[in-house]
C-alpha positions as CSV (number, residue, x, y, z in Angstrom):
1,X,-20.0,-38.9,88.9
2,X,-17.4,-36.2,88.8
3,X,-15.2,-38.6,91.4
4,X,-16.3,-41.3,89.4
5,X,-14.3,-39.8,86.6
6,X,-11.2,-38.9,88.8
7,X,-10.8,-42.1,90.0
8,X,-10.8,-43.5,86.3
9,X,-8.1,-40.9,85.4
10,X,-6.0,-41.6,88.3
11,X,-6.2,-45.7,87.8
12,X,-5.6,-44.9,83.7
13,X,-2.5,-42.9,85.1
14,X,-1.4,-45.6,87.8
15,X,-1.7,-47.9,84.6
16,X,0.3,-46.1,82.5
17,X,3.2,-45.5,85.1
18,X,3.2,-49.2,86.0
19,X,3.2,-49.9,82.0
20,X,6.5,-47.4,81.7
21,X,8.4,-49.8,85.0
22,X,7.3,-52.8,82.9
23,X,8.5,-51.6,79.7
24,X,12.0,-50.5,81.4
25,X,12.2,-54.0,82.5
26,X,11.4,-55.6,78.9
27,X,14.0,-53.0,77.5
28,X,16.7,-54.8,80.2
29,X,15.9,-58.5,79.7
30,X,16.3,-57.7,76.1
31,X,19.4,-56.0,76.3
32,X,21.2,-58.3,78.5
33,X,19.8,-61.0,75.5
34,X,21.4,-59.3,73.0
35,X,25.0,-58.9,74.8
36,X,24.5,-63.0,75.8
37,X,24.1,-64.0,71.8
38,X,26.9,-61.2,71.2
39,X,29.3,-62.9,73.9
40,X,28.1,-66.4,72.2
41,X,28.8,-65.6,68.3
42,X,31.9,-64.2,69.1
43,X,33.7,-67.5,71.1
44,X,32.2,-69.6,68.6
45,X,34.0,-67.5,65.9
46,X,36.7,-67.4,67.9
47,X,37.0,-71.4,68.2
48,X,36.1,-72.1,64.7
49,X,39.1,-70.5,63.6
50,X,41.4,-73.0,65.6
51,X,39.7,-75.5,62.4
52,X,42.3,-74.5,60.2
53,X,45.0,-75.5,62.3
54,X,43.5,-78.9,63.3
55,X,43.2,-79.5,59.2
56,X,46.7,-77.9,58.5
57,X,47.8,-80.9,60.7
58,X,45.6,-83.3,59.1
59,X,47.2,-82.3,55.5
60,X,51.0,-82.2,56.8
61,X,50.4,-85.8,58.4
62,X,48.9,-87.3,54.9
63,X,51.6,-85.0,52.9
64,X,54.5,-87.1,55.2
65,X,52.9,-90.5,55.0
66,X,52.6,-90.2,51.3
67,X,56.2,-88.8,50.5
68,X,57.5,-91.6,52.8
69,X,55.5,-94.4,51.2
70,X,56.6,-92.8,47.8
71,X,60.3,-93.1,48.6
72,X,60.1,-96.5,49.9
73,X,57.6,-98.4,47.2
74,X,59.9,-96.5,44.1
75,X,63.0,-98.1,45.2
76,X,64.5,-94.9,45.9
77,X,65.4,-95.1,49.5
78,X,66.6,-98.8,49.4
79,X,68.9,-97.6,46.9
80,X,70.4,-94.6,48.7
81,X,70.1,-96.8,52.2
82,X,72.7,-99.1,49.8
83,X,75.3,-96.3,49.1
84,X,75.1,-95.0,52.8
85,X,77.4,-97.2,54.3
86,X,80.0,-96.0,52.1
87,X,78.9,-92.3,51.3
88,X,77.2,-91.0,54.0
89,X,77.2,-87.7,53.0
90,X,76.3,-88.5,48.9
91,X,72.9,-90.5,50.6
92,X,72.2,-87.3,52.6
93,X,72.7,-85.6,49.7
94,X,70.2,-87.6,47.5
95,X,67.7,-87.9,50.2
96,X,67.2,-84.5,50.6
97,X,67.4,-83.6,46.8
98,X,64.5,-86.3,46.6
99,X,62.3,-84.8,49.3
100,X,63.5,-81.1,48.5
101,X,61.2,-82.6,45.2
102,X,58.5,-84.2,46.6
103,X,57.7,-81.6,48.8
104,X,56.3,-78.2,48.3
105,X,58.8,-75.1,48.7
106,X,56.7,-73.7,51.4
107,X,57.7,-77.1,53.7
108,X,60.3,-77.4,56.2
109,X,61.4,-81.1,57.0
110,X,63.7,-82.9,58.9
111,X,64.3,-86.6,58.3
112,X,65.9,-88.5,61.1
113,X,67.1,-92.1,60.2
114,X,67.1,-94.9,63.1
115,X,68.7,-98.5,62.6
116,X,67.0,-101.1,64.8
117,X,69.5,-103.7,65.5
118,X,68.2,-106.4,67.8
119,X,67.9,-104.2,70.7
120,X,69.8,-101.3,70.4
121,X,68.5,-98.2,68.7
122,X,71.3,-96.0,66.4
123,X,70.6,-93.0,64.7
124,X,72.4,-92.8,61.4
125,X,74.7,-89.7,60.9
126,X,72.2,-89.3,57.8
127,X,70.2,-86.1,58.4
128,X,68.9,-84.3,55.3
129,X,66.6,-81.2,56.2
130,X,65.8,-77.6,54.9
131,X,66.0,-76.0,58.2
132,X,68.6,-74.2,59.3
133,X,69.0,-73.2,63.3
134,X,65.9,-72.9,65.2
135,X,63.0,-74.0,64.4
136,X,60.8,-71.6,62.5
137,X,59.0,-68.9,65.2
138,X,55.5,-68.4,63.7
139,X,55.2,-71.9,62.4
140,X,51.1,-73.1,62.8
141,X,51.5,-76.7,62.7
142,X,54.3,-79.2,62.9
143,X,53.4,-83.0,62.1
144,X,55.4,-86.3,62.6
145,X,55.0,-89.0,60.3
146,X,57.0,-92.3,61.0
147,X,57.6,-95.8,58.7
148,X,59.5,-98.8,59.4
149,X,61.3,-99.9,56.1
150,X,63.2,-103.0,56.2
151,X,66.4,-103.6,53.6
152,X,66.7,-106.4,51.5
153,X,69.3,-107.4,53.5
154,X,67.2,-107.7,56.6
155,X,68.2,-103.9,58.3
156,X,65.4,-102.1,59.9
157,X,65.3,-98.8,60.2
158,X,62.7,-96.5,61.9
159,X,62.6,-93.4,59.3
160,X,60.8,-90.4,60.9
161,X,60.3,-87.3,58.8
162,X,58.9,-83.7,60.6
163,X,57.3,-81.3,58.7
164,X,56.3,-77.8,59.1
165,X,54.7,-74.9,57.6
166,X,55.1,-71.5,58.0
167,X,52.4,-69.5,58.8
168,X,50.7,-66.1,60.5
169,X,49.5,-66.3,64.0
């Protein structure tokens, strides 16, 4: 009976030592599962902040498309188109006094002017923009927005106006 007994105690204690090896190995699979989810919420963090730049472009690409489509259906750029044969410099001059308006301080832009004749491609000396020098170094997101406007008296140019924000990194 009495070895009876020691036996018990010695499986209770082979028990509890093999219990400790499996609770050392529960303790390491959890572990290693809480650095994986760690690991995980942190790149998803880090590409859900790239969102803001993808809608930053979004909103400079609209912003361009409607200060274009303003310009062109109010009559304004025909008219200053008119003059810019003569006064190159006075259209410059208006168009960027018009988009200097349109647009929001914070907005750099550059509007380059191309006349499509036949099959030749000019650009016009007409180059209104609020950047000065190089471009601007921490800028987040530069769009392109581009219109063909044709003239009353049958000219077509290409009018392509960049814009750009200035932003943190």
């Amino acid at each position: 009976m009495e070895d009876d007994m020691v036996m018990t105690m010695r499986g209770i204690s082979g028990l509890l030592r093999s219990g400790r090896g499996q609770s050392r190995i529960l303790e390491a699979v959890l572990a290693a599962a809480i650095i994986f989810i760690v690991f995980s919420v942190s790149s998803f963090l880090v590409r859900a902040s790239d969102v803001r730049v993808l809608q930053e472009r979004g909103d400079l690409d609209r912003l361009g498309y409607n200060v274009l489509h303003r310009l062109v259906e109010s009559g304004a750029y025909g008219e200053i188109m008119e003059r810019a044969g003569s006064q190159p410099e006075l259209a410059e001059l208006h168009l960027k006094d018009a988009l200097q308006r349109a647009l929001p301080q914070s907005i750099y832009f550059n509007l380059t002017i191309t006349e499509c004749d036949g099959l030749t491609l000019m650009t016009l000396p007409i180059n209104p923009r609020n950047i000065h020098g190089d471009p601007i170094p921490n800028q987040l997101e530069v769009s392109s927005t581009s219109l063909i406007y044709t003239s009353r008296d049958g000219r077509i140019y290409l009018i392509t106006l960049t814009l750009m924000r200035e932003g943190g990194n």
